[in-house]
N, C-alpha and C positions, 0 to 999 in steps of 0.2 A: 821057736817060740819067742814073745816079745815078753821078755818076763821082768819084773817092776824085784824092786829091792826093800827091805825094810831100811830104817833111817830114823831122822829128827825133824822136825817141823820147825819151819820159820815163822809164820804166820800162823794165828788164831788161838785159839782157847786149848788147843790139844799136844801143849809142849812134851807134855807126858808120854804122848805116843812116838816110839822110836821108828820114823823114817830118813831113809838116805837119799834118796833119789832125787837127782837134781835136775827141773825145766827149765828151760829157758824158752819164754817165749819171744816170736818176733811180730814186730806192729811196725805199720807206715801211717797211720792215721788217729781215729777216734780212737779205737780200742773197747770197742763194745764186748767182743767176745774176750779180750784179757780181762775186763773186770767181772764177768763171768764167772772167769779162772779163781782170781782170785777172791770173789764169795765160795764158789769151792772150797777152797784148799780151808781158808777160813774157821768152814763149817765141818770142815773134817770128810768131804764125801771125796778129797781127792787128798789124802794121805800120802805126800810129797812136799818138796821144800821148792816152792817157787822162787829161783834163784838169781834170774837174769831177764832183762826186758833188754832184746836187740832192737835199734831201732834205726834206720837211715833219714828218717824228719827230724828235725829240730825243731819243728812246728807241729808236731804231730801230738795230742791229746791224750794221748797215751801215754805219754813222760810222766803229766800231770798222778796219771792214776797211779802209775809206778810207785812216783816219790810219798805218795798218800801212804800206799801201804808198805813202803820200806821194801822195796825191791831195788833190787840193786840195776843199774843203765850202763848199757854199753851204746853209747851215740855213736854210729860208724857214716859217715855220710860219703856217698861214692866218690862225689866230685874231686874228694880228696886224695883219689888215688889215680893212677895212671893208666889202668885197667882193669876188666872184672876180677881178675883171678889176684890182684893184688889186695883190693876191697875183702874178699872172701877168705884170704889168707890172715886178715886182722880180725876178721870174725870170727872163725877157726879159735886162732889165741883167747881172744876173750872163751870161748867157750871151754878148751881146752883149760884155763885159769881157773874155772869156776865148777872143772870136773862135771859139766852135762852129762846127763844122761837120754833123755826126750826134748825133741826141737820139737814147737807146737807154734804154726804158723796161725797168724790172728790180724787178717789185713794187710802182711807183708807183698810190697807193690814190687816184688823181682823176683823172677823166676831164678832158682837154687841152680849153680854151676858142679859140674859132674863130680870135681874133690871132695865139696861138704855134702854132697847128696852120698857117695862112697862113703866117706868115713862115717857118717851117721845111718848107712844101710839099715831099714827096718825101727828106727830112733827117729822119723821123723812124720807128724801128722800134719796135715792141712783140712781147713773146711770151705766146704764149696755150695754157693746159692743156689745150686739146679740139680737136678739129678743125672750125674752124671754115668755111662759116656756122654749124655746129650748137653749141650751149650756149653762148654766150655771155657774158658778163658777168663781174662778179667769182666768183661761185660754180659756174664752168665746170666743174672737175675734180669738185667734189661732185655739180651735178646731173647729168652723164654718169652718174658712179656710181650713184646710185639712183636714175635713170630704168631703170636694167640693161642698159645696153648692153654689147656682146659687144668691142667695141673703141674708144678714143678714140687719143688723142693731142696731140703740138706743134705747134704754128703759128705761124710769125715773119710778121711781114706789117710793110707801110707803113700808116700810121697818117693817117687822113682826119677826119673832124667828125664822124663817126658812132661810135658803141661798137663794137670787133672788126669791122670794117667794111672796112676797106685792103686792097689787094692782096697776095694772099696770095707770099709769098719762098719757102718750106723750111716742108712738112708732114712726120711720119713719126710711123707707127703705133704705140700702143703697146694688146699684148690684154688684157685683161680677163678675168684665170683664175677659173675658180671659188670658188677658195679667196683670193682677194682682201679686202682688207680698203679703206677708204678712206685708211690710213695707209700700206700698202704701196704701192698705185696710186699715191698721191702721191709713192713714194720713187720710184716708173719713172718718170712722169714727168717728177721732178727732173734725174734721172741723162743722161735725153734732151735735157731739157732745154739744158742743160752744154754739150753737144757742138752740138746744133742751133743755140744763137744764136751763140757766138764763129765759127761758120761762115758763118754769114748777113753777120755785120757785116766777116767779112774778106770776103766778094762786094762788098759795098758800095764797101768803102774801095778795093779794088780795081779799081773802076768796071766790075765785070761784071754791073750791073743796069740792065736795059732796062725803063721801062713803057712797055706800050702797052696803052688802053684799063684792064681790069682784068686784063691777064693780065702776069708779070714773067718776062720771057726772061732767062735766065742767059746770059751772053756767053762763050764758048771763046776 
């Protein structure tokens, strides 16, 4: 079981509620869905201490919301290292430093190497524009769209050594109208988005996540 901790809260109105449990999330870009998060945590529906914002942009939008809400930035930019596994091993520390508990992937543009996917076994979420197994990849939401399918949607899953490959958490549909565009699809999406992961991750922290095998039982 993925079982969530009590603790202290960094963020929002509910310092009084004692949680421990530490996220770090990681972004490469806007950071739609971290600020998501952190209206969550905020508003008290995800009772955890959003701790860390991993980020390989310097450029990337996401600092911005970081610093807004006092989240703490670990900038790690690849170029600066010599190899993958050297990049990942500073990653690692930061997180290790900061005592994580749940990785929560939110637009990070590199696929996870097999140590920090290991040592974070079962501690790490992603979400994905399509319903997955189908489209896959970085260009999920585009290739749904002009393959023409008639419906996609969200996908949160645990995250394993393969691409979009973990067991899946929270799907839900979204249709594909005629008069669609790939800019509008991606604003449904988005919007699903939003709601789908800060739910996923309050399951987590809550310890209502069961695997077994590849199927994830929600706990009542």
């Amino acid at each position: 079981m993925c079982k969530g901790l009590p603790g202290k809260m960094h963020l929002g109105s509910l310092e009084e509620e004692e949680v421990n449990l530490n996220i770090a999330v990681f972004a490469s870009g806007r950071g739609t869905n971290f600020a998501a998060i952190i209206r969550a945590v905020k508003k008290g529906i995800i009772k955890a201490n959003l701790t860390l914002l991993v980020c390989d942009n310097p450029k990337a939008l996401a600092l911005g919301k970081a610093k807004r809400a006092g989240v703490k930035i670990a900038l790690v930019k690849r170029e600066d290292f010599a190899t993958k596994e050297d990049f990942e091993v500073k990653i690692i520390g930061h997180l290790e430093e900061n005592k994580i508990d749940l990785i929560v992937l939110a637009g990070f543009m590199r696929i996870l190497g097999p140590e920090l996917v290991q040592k974070y076994n079962g501690r790490i979420l992603n979400i994905h524009p399509a319903l997955l197994p189908s489209f896959k990849g970085t260009q999920g939401l585009k290739d749904t769209f002009d393959y023409g399918a008639k419906v996609t949607g969200v996908t949160v899953h645990f995250v394993d050594e393969a691409m979009d490959h973990g067991p899946i958490i929270l799907q839900a549909p979204v249709k594909i109208e005629e008069g669609d565009t790939l800019e509008s699809l991606e604003a449904k999406i988005h919007k699903l988005e939003h709601k789908l992961y800060p739910q996923a991750i309050r399951l987590f922290v809550e310890g209502k996540l069961k695997i077994e095998a590849r199927m994830v039982k929600i706990l009542i």
